[in-house]
LOSEKE-708952 format. One record per residue (C-alpha): residue in three letters; x, y, z. Coordinates in steps of 0.05 Angstrom, whole numbers, plus 5000, padded with zeros to 4 digits. Layout:
% residues N
ALAXYZ ...
END
This chain:
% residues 704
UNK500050005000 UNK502450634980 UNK503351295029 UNK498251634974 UNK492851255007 UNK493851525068 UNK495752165069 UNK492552635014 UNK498053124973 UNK497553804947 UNK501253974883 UNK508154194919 UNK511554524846 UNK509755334854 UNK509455644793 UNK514156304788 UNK507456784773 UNK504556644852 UNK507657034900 UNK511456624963 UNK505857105004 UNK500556684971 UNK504056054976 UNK505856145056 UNK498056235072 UNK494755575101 UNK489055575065 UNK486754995105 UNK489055005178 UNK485454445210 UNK487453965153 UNK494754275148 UNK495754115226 UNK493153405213 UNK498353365164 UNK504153485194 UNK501553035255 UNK501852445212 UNK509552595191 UNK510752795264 UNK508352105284 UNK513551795234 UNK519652255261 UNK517651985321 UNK517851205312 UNK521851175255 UNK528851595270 UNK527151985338 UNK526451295371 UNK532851075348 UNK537451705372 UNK542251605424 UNK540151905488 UNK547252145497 UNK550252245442 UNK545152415401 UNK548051995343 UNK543451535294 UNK545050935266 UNK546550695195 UNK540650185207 UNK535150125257 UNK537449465295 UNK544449705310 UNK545449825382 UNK553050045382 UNK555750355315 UNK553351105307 UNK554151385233 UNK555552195224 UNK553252125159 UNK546951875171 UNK546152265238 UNK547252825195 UNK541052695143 UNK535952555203 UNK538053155237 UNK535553455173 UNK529253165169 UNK528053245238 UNK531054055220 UNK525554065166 UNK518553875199 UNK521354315254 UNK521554885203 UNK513954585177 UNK512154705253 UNK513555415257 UNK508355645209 UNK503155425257 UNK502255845317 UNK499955285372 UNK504654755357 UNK503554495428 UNK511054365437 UNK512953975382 UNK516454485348 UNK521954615405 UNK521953845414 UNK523853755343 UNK529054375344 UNK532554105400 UNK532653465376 UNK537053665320 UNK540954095370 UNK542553425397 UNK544853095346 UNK548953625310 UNK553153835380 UNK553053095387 UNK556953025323 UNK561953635347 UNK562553385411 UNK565952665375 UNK570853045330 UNK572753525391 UNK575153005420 UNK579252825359 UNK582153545358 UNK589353285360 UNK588152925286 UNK585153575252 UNK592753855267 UNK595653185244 UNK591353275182 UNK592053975170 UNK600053755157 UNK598353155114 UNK591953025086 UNK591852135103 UNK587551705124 UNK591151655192 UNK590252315209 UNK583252345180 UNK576752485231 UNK572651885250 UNK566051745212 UNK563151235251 UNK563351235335 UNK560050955388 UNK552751045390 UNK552251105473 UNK559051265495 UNK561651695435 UNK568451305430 UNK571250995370 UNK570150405350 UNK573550175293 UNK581150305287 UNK584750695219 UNK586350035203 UNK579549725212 UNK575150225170 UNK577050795114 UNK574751415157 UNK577351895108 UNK571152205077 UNK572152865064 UNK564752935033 UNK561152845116 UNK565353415142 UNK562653865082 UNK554453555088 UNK556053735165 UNK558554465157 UNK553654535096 UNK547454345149 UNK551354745206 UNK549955355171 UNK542955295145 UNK540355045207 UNK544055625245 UNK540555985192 UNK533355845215 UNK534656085291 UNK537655445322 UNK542655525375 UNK547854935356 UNK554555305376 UNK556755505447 UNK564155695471 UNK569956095438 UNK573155365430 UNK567055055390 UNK568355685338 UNK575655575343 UNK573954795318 UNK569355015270 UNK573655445238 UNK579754885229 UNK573254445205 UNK573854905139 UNK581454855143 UNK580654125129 UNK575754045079 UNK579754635043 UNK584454205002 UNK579753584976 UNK581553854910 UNK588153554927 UNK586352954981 UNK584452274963 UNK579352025008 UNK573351335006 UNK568051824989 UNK560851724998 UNK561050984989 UNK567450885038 UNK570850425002 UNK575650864958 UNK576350574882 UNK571550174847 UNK576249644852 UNK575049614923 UNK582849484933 UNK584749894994 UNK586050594951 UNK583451214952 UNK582551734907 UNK579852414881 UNK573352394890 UNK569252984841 UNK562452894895 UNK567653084952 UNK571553704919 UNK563553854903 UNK561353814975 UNK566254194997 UNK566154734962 UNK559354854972 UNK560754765047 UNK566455365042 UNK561555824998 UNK556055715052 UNK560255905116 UNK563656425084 UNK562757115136 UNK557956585178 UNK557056785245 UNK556556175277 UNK553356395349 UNK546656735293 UNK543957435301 UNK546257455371 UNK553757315345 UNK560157785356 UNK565857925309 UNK569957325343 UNK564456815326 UNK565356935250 UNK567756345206 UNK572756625148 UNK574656145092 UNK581256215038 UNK578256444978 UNK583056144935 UNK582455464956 UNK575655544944 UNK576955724870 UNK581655184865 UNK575854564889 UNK570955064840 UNK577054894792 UNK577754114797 UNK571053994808 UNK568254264750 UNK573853944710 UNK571653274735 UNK564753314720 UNK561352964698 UNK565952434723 UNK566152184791 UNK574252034798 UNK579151634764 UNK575250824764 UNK567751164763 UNK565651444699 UNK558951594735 UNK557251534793 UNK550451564838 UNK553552014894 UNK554352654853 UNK546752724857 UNK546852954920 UNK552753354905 UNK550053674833 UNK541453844876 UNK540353844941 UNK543854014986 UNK549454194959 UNK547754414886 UNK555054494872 UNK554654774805 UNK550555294778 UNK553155134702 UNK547954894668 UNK551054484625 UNK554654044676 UNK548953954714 UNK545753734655 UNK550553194638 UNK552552964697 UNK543652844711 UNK543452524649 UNK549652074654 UNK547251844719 UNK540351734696 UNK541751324629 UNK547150954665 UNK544450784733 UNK537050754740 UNK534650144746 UNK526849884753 UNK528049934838 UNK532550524846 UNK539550744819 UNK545950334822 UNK551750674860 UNK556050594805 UNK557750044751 UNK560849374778 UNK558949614842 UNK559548964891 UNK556949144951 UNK550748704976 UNK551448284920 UNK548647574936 UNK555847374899 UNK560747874947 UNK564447445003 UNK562147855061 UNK568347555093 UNK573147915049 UNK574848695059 UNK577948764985 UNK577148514926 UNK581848024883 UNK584448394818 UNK578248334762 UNK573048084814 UNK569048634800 UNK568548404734 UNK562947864766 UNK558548404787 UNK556748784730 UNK549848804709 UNK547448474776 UNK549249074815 UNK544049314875 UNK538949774861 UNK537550374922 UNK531050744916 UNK533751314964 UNK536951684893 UNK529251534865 UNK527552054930 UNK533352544911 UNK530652594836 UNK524052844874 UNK527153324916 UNK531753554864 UNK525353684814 UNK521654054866 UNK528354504872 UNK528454514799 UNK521154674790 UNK520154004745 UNK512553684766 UNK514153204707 UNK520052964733 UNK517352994811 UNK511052474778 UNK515751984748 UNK520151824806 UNK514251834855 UNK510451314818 UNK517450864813 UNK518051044890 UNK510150774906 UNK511450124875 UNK517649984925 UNK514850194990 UNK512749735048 UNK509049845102 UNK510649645176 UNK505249385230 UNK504450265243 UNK501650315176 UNK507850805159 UNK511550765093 UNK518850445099 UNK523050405035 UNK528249925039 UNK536150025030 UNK536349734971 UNK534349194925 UNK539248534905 UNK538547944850 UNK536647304884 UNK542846794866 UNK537546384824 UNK536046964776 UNK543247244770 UNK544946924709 UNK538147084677 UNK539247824698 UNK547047864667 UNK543747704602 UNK537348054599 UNK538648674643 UNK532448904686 UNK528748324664 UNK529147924736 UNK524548124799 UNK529348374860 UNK529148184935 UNK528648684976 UNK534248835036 UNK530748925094 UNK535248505150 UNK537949025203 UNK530749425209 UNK530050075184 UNK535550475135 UNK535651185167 UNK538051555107 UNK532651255065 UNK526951495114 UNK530452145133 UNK529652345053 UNK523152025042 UNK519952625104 UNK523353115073 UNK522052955008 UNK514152895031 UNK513853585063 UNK516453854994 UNK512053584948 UNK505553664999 UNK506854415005 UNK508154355082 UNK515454585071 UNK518055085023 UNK524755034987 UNK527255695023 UNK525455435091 UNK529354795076 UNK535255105044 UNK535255925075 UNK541656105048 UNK538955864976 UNK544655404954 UNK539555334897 UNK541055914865 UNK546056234823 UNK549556624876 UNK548357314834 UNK541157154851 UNK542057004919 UNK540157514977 UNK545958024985 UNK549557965053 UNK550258685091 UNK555458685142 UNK563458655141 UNK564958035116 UNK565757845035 UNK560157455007 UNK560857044946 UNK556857404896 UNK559357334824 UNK555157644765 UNK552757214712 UNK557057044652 UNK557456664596 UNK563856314575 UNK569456694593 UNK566157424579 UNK564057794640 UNK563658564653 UNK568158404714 UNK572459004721 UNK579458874758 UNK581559494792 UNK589259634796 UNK593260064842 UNK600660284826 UNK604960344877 UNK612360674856 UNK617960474908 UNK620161164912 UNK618661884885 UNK626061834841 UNK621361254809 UNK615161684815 UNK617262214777 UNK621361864717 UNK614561414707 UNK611562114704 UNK615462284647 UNK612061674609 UNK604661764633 UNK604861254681 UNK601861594743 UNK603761154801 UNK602961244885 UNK607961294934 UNK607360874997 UNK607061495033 UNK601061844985 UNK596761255001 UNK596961365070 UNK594061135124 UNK592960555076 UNK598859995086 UNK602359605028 UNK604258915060 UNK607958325039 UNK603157685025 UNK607557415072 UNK605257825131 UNK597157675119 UNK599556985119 UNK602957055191 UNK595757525214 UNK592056815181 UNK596056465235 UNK592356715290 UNK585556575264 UNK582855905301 UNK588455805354 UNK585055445409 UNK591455295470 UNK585654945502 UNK585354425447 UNK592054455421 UNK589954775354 UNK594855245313 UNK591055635272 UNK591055685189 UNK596955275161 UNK602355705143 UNK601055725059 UNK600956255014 UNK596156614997 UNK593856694924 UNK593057154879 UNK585057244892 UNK586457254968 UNK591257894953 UNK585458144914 UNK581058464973 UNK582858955027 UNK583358805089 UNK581559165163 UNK586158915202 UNK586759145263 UNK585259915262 UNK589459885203 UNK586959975129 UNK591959435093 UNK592659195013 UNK597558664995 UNK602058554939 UNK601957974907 UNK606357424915 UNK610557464842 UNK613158134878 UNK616257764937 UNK623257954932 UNK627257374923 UNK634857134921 UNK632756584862 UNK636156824792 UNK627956834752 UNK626957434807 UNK631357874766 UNK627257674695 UNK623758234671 UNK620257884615 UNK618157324669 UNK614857884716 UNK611258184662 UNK607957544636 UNK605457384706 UNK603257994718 UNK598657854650 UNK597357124682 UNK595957484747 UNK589958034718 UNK587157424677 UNK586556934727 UNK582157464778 UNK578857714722 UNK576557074702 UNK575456694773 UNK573657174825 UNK566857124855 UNK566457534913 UNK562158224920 UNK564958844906 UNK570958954854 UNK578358584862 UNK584559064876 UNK591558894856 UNK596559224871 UNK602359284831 UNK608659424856 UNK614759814820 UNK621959664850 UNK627760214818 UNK631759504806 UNK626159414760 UNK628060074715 UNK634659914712 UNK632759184673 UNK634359334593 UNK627559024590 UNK623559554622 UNK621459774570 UNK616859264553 UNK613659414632 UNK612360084610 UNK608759864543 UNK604659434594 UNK602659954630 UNK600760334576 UNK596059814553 UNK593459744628 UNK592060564619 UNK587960424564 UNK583659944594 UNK585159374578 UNK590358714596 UNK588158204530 UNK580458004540 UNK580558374621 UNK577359004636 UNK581859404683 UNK582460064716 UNK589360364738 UNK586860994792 UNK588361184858 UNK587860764924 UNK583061294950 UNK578861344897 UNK577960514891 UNK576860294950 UNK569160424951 UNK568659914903 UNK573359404926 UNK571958784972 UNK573358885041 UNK574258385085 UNK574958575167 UNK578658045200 UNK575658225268 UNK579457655301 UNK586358065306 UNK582958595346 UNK583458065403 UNK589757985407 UNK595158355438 UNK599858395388 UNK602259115367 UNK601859305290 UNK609259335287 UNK609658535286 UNK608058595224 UNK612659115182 UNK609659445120 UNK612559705053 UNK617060205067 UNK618060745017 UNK625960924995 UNK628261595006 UNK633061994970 UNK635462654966 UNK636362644894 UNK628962524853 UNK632162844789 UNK631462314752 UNK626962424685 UNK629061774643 UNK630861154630 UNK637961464604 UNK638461894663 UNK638761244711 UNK646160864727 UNK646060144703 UNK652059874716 UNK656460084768 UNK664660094753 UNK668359794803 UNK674559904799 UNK679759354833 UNK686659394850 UNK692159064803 UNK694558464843 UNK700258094818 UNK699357314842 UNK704257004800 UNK708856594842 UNK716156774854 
END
C-alpha cells in the first residue's frame, strides 16, 4: 500500500507567477495541522526512537545498538530540522516544534562533541591530508568512543565534514542555537581548514570504500571536491553563534582554495574520479543540498549520465560493477581480488533513496514531470510496517537463482528486497523531507535559507563586514568584471621618471594611512585565526596566499591594509631578476582574477614598481604594459589603473575582526617602506646608472 492512500497531497511545484505571500498562507488550517501530525508521528517511531540519548548519534540501520554513523546522523538531523521548520508556520504547535528543534540540536553538537575530541588529528591532518590523520565517521552510538581502528575502516571521507558544515549553517540559519564556547568556533573554523584542500586529498567518498576496485585505495573523488566547496561558499562571513553573534564568532574561509575545488571539480564533471565514469553520489552533490554547480550544462550531463547509466526498475545503482550487497560478494573479504569486480556487473544493487533525491531535486528545479515519474517508481517499492507507515528499503539485490538470467537480459529479473537490520535511516530521513516538499508543508527556502539553489548573483545580498560570494552572471569566459589596479612606485625618484612616460603611480607614503604589506605578513595575521591552546589547535596552516586572496582589502586591526601579490616577493632565486618573466605573470595574474573571482564588490591588485626594475634593459616592455593597462585593457580583462583612495569604495573588504583580540602591536607585522632619496632628478630611463664600475686593485699573484 502506498503512502498516497493515506495521506492526501497537494501539488508541491509553485509556479514563478504566485507570489511566496500566497503560497505561505494555510488555506486549510485544521487539515494542514493533521498533516504534519501524521509525519510527526513517523519522526517519532521511525528515526527519533532510534537517537542515542547521549550522544545524540543515529545509526546506519535501525537494529544497530552500538555503531553511530555521522553521515546518517547528519541526514535525520535534517529531516527532523525540516518538519521543525513545517512546525513554525503554525502558531499552537503544542510543543512539538521546540521538541523537534532540539532534537537536532542534539544530534548536530552530538556530532561536534565526537570530533572535539579528535582535535589532536585535525592538526595531524592539516600537515598531511591521510587516512591516519583523518576524523572518524563512525563512533559509538552511547558512549561516543571509536570503535573501529584506521586500520579497521576507511574514515577518510572528506564529503561528511562538508554535508555537516553545509547543514551547520542552514540550520543556524533558521534560529537554532547549535554552537556554544569560543573553542567550539575555534573547531569550526579548522573544520573548513580541512575540507579546504579535497581538491588535492584522496579520500573513500560517499561509498567508503575508495576505488571501484575496492582494493584498499583512495582517490579524488569529484562528489567530495563538490561538497566541499559548497560547504566553504556557505560559511563564508557565517557567524556561527546567529543574530546574537560577535565579530569573534565569525567563520572566514581562503578564497582561493575555494576557487581551486570550484576548479577541479568542475573539471571532473561529469565524472566521479579516476575508476567511476558515473557515479550515483554526485546527485546529491550536483541538487540538494549541495547544488554544487550552477553551470547548466554540467548539471545537465552529469543528471543525464547518471540517469541513462544507473537507474534501474527499483532505484539507481551506485556505480557500475558496484559489489556491495551482491548475493555473489564474500562478506568475509574486505577487498577485492584483481578483476573480481568483473562478476558484478549488470547484477549490481538497486537503492531507491536516489529515486527520492530525483523528487527533491525536481521540486528545487521546478520540474512536476519529473517529481510524477520518480514518485510513481518510489510507490511501487514501499512497504508498510505493523504502524501503517511507509518504509523503503536500502536497497534491492538479484536473488542467486535469477543472477544469470539478469546478466543476460538486464532488468528483466524481479529483485529481493534488503530489509535485514530494520529500518535504513537515510532512506526514511529523505523520504519526510521529500514528503513535506511535494505536499506544500515545507517550502524550498525554509529547507535551504541560504538558497544553495540559486546562482549566487541571485542570491540575497549579505550586509555586514564580511565578503560574500556573489559573482555576476557570465557566459563563457566574457563577464563585465572589472579588475581594479593600484600602482604603487617604490620611491618618488621612480615616481617622477614614470611621470615622464604617463604612468601615474602612488607612493607608499601618498596612500596613507592605507598599508602596502607583503603576502607574507597576511599569511602570519592568518596564523592567528582558530588557535584554540585549550585544544591544542594552531591556527590556518602556514601557505600562501593566492593571487584572489591578495585581491581584497583588508581591516586589520585599526589598520586599512592591501597586499602585493606574491610574484613581487623579493627573492634571492636568479627568475626574480627576469623582467620578461614578471611581466607575463603579471598578465597571468589580471587574467586569472578577472576570470575566477566571485566575491562582491570589485578585486584590487596592487602592483608594485621596484627602481631595480628600471634599471632591467627590458623595462621597457613594463612600460608598454602599463600603457596598455591605461587604456583599459590587459588582453580579454577590463581594468582600471586609479588611485587607492578613489577605489576602495568599490573593492571587497574583508574585516578580520579576530586580530582585534589579540595583543599583538601593529609593528609585528612591518609594511612597505618607501625609499628615500635626496636626489628625485631623475626624468628617464637614460638618466638612471645601470651598471656600476668597480674599479679593483692590480694584484700580481704570480708565484716567485
Amino acid at each position: 500500500m502506498g503512502l498516497s492512500e493515506k495521506t492526501p497531497r497537494q501539488n508541491s511545484v509553485i509556479d514563478d507567477s504566485v507570489y511566496i505571500d500566497q503560497f505561505l498562507k494555510i488555506s486549510n488550517y485544521e487539515d494542514t495541522v493533521r498533516q504534519l501530525d501524521i509525519y510527526y508521528g513517523m519522526v517519532k517511531r521511525q528515526l527519533l526512537q532510534y537517537q542515542s540519548p547521549i550522544t545524540g548519534l543515529f545509526p546506519v540501520l535501525s537494529n544497530d545498538k552500538e555503531v553511530g554513523s555521522v553521515r546518517e546522523s547528519i541526514y535525520c538531523a535534517a529531516a527532523v530540522w525540516g518538519l521543525y521548520q513545517a512546525y513554525r508556520r503554525i502558531d499552537d504547535d503544542r510543543g512539538k516544534s521546540y521538541e523537534l528543534g532540539q532534537s537536532t540540536v542534539k544530534c548536530m553538537r552530538g556530532i561536534l562533541e565526537c570530533w572535539m575530541k579528535q582535535a589532536p588529528r585535525i592538526e595531524l591532518f592539516k600537515k598531511n591530508q591521510c587516512n591516519t590523520h583523518a576524523l572518524h565517521i563512525k563512533f559509538h552510538l552511547t558512549t561516543g568512543h571509536e570503535v573501529y581502528s584506521d586500520s579497521e575502516y576507511n574514515h577518510l571521507q572528506i564529503d561528511v565534514v562538508s554535508t555537516y558544515l553545509l547543514f551547520l549553517v542552514q540550520m543556524i540559519a533558521s534560529g537554532l542555537q547549535i554552537i556554544y564556547t569560543q573553542d567550539e568556533v575555534a573547531f569550526v573554523q579548522n573544520l573548513v581548514y580541512y575540507v579546504e584542500r579535497a581538491y588535492r586529498t584522496p579520500d573513500y567518498g560517499m561509498w567508503e570504500r575508495g576505488s571501484k576496485y575496492n582494493d584498499g585505495s583512495a582517490e579524488i573523488h569529484a562528489s567530495s571536491i563538490g561538497l566541499a566547496k559548497s560547504a566553504l561558499e556557505a560559511i563564508n562571513g557565517c557567524n556561527l553563534f546567529g543574530e546574537k553573534g560577535a565579530s569573534w564568532s565569525v567563520v572566514y574561509v581562503d578564497i582561493d582554495a575555494h576557487n581551486r575545488n570550484r576548479s577541479i571539480f568542475e573539471t571532473l564533471l561529469p565524472r566521479e574520479s579516476c575508476s567511476k565514469d558515473v557515479d550515483s553520489s554526485l546527485l546529491p552533490t550536483i541538487s540538494f543540498p549541495a547544488f554544487s554547480t550552477h553551470e547548466e550544462m554540467l548539471y545537465q550531463k552529469t543528471k543525464s549520465n547518471i540517469v541513462s547509466t544507473l537507474k534501474g526498475n527499483y532505484g539507481f545503482k551506485r556505480f557500475v560493477r558496484d559489489g556491495f550487497k551482491t548475493v555473489i560478494e564474500d562478506p568475509k573479504k574486505r577487498y577485492y581480488e584483481k578483476g573480481e569486480i568483473k562478476n558484478f556487473e549488470k547484477i549490481e544493487c538497486e537503492w531507491p533513496l536516489f529515486y527520492i533525491f530525483m523528487i527533491i531535486d525536481g521540486v528545487f528545479k521546478a520540474v512536476p514531470d519529473q517529481i510524477q515519474e520518480y514518485q510513481d517508481l518510489l510507490k511501487e517499492r514501499i512497504m508498510v510496517d505493523h504502524h501503517g507507515d511507509p518504509v523503503i528499503p536500502m536497497f534491492f539485490y538479484v536473488p542467486e537463482e535469477s543472477i544469470e538470467k539478469e546478466k543476460q537480459e538486464p532488468n528483466t529479473c524481479t529483485r529481493k528486497p534488503y530489509t535485514d537490520g530494520g529500518l535504513f535511516l537515510w532512506n526514511q530521513a529523505m523520504f519526510i523531507l521529500s514528503e513535506l516538499l511535494t505536499a506544500g508543508l515545507l517550502h524550498i527556502n525554509e529547507l535551504d535559507l541560504v538558497r544553495r539553489y540559486l546562482p549566487s548573483y541571485n542570491r540575497p545580498r549579505k550586509g555586514g563586514r564580511y565578503s560574500a560570494f556573489q559573482a555576476k552572471p557570465c557566459f563563457g569566459t566574457a563577464t563585465d568584471l572589472v579588475v581594479q589596479i593600484v600602482l604603487i612606485a617604490e620611491s618618488m625618484r621612480l615616481q617622477a621618471m614614470m611621470a615622464t612616460y604617463g604612468i601615474q603611480t602612488q607612493t607608499p607614503h601618498e596612500v596613507e594611512p592605507v598599508q602596502i604589506w607583503s603576502s607574507t605578513q597576511l599569511v602570519k595575521v592568518y596564523q592567528n585565526l582558530g588557535v584554540n591552546h585549550k585544544l591544542k589547535l594552531q591556527g590556518r596552516p602556514v601557505r600562501p596566499v593566492g593571487a584572489l586572496g591578495t585581491s581584497k582589502i583588508y581591516r586589520i586591526a585599526g589598520n586599512t591594509v592591501l597586499c602585493y601579490p606574491i610574484i613581487f616577493e623579493v627573492s634571492d632565486f636568479y627568475l626574480y631578476r627576469d623582467m620578461a618573466l614578471l611581466i607575463d605573470d603579471i598578465k597571468t595574474e589580471l587574467q586569472f582574477v578577472g576570470r575566477y573571482w566571485r566575491l562582491s564588490g570589485r578585486p584590487t591588485v596592487c602592483l608594485l614598481i621596484r627602481e631595480e626594475h628600471m634599471r632591467d634593459p627590458q623595462f621597457k616592455q613594463m612600460l608598454d604594459l602599463l600603457a596598455m593597462l591605461k587604456k583599459g585593457y590587459c588582453d580579454s580583462v577590463k581594468v582600471r589603473i586609479g588611485r587607492l583612495q578613489n577605489l576602495i569604495s568599490s573593492s571587497c573588504v574583508e574585516h578580520l575582526d579576530f586580530m582585534n583580540l589579540l595583543d599583538e602591536s601593529n609593528e609585528d607585522y612591518p609594511h612597505f617602506k618607501q625609499l628615500e632619496h635626496d636626489y628625485i632628478g631623475y626624468q628617464s630611463l637614460t638618466d638612471v646608472p645601470r651598471i656600476l664600475n668597480f674599479q679593483d686593485e692590480l694584484k700580481d699573484y704570480s708565484v716567485r
